[in-house]
ZAVO-819548 format. One record per atom (N, C-alpha, C): residue in one letter; x, y, z negated. Coordinates in steps of 0.2 Angstrom, whole numbers, padded with zeros to 4 digits, always signed. Each point is the difference from the previous one (the first is absolute). Layout:
<pts>
aXYZ
...
</pts>
This chain:
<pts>
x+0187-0017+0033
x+0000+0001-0007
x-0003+0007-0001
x+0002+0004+0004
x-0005+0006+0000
x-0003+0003+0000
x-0004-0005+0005
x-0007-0001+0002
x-0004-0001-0006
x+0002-0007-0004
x-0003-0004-0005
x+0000+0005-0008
x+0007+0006-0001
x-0002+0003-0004
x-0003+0004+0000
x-0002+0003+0008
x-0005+0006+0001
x-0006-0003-0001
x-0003-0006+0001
x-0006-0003-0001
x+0000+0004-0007
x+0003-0006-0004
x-0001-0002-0008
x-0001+0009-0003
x+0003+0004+0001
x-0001+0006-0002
x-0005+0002+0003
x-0005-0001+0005
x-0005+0002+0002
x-0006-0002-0002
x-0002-0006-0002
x-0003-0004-0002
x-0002+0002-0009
x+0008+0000-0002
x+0002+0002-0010
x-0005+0008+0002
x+0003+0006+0003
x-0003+0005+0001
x-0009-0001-0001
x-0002-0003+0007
x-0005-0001+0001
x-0005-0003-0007
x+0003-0005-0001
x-0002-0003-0008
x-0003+0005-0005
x+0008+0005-0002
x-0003+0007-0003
x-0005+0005-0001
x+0000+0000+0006
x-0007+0003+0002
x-0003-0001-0002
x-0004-0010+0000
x-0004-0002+0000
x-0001+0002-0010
x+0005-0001-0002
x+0000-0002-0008
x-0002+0004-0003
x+0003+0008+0002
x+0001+0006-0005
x-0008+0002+0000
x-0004-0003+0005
x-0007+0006-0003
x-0004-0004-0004
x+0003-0005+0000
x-0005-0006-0005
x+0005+0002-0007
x+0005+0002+0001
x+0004+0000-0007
x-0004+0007-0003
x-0002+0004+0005
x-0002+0008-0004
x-0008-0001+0001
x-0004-0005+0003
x-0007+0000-0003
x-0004+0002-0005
x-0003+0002+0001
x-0002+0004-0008
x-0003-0008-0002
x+0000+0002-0007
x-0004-0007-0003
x-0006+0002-0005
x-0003-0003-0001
x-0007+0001-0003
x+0002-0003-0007
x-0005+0003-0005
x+0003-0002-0007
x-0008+0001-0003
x-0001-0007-0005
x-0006+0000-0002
x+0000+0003-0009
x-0004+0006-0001
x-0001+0001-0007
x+0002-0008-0003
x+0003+0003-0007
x-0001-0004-0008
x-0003+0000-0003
x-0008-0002+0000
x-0004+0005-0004
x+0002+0000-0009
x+0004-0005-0001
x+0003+0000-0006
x+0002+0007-0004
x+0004+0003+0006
x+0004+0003-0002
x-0001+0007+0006
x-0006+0003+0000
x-0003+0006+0005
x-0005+0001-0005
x+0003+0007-0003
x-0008+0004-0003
x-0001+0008+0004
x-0005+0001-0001
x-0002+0008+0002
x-0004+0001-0006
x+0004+0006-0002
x+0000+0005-0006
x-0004+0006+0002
x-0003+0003-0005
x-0002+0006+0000
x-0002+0006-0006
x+0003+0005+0000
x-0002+0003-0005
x-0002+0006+0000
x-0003+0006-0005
x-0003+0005+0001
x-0001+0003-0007
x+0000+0006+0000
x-0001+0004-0008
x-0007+0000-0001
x-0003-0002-0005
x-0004+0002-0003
x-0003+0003-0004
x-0003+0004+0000
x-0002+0004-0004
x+0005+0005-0002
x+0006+0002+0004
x+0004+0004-0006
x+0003-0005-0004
x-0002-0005-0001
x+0003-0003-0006
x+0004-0005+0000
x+0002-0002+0006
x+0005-0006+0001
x+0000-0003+0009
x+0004-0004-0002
x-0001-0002+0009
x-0001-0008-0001
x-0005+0000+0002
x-0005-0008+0002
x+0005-0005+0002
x+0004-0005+0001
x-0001-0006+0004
x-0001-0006+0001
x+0000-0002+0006
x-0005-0005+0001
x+0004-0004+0007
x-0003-0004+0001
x+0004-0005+0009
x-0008-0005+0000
x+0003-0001+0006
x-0004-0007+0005
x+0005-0007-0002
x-0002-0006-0002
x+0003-0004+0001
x+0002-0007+0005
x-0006+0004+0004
x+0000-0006+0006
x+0001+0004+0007
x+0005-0002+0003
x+0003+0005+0006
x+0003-0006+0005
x-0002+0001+0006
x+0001-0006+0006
x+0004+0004+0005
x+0003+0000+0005
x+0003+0000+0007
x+0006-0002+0003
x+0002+0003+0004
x+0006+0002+0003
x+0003+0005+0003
x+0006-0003-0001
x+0005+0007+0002
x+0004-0005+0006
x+0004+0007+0004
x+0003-0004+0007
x+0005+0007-0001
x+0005-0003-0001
x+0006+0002+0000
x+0005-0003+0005
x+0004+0007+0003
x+0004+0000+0005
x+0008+0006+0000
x+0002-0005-0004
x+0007+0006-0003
x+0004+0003+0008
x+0001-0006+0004
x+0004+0003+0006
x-0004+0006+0005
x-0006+0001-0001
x-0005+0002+0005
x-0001+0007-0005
x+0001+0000-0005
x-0003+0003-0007
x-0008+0001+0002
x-0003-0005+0000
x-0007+0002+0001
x-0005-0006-0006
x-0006+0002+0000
x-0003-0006-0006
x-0008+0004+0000
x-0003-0006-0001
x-0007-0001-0001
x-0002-0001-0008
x-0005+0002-0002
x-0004+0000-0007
x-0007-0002+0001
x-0002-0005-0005
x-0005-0003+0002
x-0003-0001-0007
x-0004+0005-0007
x+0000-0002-0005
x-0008+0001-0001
x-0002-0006-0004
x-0007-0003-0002
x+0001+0001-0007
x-0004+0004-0004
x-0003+0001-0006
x-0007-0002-0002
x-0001-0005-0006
x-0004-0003+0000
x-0004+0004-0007
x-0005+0005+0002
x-0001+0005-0004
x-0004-0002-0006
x-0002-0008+0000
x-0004-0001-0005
x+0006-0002-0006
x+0005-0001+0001
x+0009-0002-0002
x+0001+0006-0007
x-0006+0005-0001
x+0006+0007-0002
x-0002-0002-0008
x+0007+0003-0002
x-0001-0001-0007
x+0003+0005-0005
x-0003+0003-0003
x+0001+0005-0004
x+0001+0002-0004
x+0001-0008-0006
x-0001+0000-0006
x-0004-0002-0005
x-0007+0003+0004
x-0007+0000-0003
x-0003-0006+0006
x-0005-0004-0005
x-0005-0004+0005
x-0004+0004+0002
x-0003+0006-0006
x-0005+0004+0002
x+0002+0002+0004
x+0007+0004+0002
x+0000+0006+0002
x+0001-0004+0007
x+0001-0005+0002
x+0004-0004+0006
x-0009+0001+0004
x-0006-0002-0005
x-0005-0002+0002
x-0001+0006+0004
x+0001+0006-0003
x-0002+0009+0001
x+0004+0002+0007
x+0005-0002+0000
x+0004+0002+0005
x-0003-0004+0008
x-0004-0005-0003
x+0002-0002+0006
x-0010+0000+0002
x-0003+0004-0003
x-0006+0003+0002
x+0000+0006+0005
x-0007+0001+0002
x-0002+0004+0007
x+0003+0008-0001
x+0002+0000-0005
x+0006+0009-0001
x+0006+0000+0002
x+0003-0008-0001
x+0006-0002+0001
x+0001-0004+0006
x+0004-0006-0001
x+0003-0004+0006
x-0006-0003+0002
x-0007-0001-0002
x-0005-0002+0001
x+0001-0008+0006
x+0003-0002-0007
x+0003-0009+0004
x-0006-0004+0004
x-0005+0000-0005
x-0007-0003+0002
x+0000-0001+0010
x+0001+0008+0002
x+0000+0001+0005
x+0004-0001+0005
x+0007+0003-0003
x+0007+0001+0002
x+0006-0006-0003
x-0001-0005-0003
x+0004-0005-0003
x+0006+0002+0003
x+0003+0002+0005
x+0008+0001+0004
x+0002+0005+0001
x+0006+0004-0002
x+0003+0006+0003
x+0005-0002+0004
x+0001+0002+0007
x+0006+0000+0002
x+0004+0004+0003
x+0007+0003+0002
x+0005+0001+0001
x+0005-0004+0006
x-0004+0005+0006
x+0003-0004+0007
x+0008+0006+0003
x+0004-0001+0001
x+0006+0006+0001
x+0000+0002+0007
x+0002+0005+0003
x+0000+0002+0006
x+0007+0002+0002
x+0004+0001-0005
x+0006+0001+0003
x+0005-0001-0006
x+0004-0002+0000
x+0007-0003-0008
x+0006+0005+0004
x+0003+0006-0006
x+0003+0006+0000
x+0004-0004-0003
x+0010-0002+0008
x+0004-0002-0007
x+0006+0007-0001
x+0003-0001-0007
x+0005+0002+0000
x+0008-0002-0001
x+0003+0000+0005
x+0006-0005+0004
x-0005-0006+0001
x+0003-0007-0004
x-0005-0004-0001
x-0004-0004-0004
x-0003+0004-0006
x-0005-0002-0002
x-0006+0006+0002
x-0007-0001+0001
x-0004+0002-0001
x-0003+0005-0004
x+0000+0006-0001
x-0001+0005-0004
x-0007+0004-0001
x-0004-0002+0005
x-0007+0001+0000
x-0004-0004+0006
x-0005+0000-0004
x-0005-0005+0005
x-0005+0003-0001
x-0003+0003+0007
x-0004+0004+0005
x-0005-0006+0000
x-0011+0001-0003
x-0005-0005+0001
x-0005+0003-0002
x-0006-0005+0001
x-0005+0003-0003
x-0004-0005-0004
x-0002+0003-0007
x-0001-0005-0004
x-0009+0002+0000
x-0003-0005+0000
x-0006-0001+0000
x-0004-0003-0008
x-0003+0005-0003
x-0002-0001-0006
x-0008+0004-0001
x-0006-0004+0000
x-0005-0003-0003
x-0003+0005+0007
x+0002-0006+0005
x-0001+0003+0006
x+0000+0004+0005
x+0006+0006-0002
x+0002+0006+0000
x+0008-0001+0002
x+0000+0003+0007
x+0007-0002+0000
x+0005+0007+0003
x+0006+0001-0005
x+0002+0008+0000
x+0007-0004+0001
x+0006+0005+0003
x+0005+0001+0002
x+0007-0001-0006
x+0002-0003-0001
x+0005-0002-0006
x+0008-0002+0001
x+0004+0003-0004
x+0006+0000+0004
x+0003-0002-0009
x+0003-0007-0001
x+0005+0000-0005
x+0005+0000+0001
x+0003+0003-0005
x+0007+0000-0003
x+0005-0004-0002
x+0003-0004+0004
x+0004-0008-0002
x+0006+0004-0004
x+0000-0001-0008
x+0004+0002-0005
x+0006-0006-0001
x-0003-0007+0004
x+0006-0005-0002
x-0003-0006+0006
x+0004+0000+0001
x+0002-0006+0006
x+0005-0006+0002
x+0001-0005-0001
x+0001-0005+0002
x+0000-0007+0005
x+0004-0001+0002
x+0000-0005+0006
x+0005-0006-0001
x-0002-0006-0004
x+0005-0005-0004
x-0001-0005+0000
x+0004-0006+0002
x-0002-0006-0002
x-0005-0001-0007
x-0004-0003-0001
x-0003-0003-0009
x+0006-0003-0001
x+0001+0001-0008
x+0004-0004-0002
x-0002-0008-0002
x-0006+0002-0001
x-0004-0005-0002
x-0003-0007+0006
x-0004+0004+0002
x-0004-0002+0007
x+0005-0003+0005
x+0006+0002+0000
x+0004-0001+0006
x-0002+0003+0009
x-0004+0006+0000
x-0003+0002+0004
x+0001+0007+0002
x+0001+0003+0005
x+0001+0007+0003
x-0008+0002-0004
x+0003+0006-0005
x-0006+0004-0005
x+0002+0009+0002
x-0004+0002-0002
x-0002+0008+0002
x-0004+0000-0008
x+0002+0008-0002
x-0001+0002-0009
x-0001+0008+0004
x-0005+0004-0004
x-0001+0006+0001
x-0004+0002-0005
x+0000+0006+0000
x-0002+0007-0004
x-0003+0006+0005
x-0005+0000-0005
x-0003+0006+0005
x-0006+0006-0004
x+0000+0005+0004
x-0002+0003-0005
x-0005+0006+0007
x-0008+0002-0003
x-0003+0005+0002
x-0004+0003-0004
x-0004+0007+0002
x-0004+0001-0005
x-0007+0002+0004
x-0006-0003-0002
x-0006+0000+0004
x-0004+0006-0003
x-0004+0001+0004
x-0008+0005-0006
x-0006-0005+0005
x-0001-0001-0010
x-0008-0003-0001
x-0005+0000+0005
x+0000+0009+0000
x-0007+0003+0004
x+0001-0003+0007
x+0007-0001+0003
x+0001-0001+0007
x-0004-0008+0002
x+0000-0001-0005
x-0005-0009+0000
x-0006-0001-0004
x-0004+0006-0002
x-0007+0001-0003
x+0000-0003-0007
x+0006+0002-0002
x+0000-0003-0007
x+0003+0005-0005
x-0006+0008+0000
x+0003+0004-0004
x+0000+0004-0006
x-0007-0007-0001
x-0006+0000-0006
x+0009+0002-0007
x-0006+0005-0004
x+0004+0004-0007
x+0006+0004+0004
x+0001+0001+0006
x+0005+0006+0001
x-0002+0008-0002
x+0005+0005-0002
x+0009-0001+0000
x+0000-0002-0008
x-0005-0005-0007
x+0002-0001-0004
x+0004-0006-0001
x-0002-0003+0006
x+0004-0008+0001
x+0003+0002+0008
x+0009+0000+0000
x+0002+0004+0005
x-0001-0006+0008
x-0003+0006+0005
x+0000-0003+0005
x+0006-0001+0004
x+0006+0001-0001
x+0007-0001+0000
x+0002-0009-0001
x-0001-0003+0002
x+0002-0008-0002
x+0006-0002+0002
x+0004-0001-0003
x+0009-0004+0003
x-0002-0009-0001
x+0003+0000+0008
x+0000-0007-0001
x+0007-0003+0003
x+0001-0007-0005
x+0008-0002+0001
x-0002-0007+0003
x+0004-0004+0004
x+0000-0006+0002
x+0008-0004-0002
x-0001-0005-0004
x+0006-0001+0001
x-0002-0008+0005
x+0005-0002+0003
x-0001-0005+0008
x+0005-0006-0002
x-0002-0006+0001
x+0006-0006+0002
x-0001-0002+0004
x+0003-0003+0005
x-0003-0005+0005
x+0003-0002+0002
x+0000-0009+0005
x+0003-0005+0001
x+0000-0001+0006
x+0005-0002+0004
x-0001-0004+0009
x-0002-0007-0003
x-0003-0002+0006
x+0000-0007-0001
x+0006-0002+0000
</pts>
């Protein structure tokens, strides 16, 4: 009888093993593009502060709460930008600016996700924009890790926040009258399968 309970307990242990690293696998979660904009704004002239967003934005994140570690994989689709103005969307996205023609995609690939306890608190990449790629580190201002209520699916929700300069991506046409200073926010939803 001894014998047979030393088994089952070795077996149950051994099982565990098997279970718990699949239970903390990171999972990958695909953008919403519903509900994922990248915002940006900037002073103008002295006279106000500009803004504006992308509305088309693709990727994945991979999220690993027990390991606290995570992957950023974000696609900006630069001909998406919208300003308010058609004119001025047309302007923006010429050889001064995001020069889409050429550049149609910005992205944002992460090299390292800074958490704190456990959520994420900065994520460490480098974001590639009108084929210029300089070193960028955002600010996660809000974070989540939740069932959808809707979806019925393990969902991830963020905020985030950095500030770029123009000149750093050759785009510094009317500076210091239009500020080379640019804050940019993402806000993120995304879904596991």
């Amino acid at each position: 009888m001894k014998t047979k309970f030393a088994r089952i307990t070795t077996v149950l242990a051994f099982s565990s093993l098997l279970v718990a690293p699949a239970l903390a696998a990171p999972t990958e979660y695909q953008l919403d593009s519903d509900h994922c904009f990248a915002r940006f704004s900037y002073n103008h002239l002295g006279l106000s502060t500009q803004l504006s967003r992308f509305d088309d934005i693709s990727g994945t994140i991979v999220f690993d709460p027990e390991a606290k570690t995570g992957e950023v994989d974000i696609v900006i689709d630069t001909t998406s930008v919208a300003t308010g103005s058609e004119a001025f969307d047309g302007h923006i996205q010429g050889a001064d600016f995001l020069a889409t023609a050429e550049f149609p995609e910005a992205r944002f690939v992460s090299k390292e996700v800074i958490f704190d306890g456990d959520v994420p608190s900065q994520i460490v990449g480098e974001l590639t924009l009108k084929g210029i790629t300089q070193p960028v580190t955002l600010d996660v201002t809000h974070f989540v890790s939740t069932p959808h209520p809707m979806m019925q699916k393990p969902a991830i929700g963020a905020d985030a926040q950095t500030t770029i300069l123009r000149s750093d991506f050759d785009m510094d046409k009317f500076a210091p009258h239009i500020a080379d200073e640019v804050t940019v926010t993402v806000a993120i939803e995304a879904l596991a399968p």
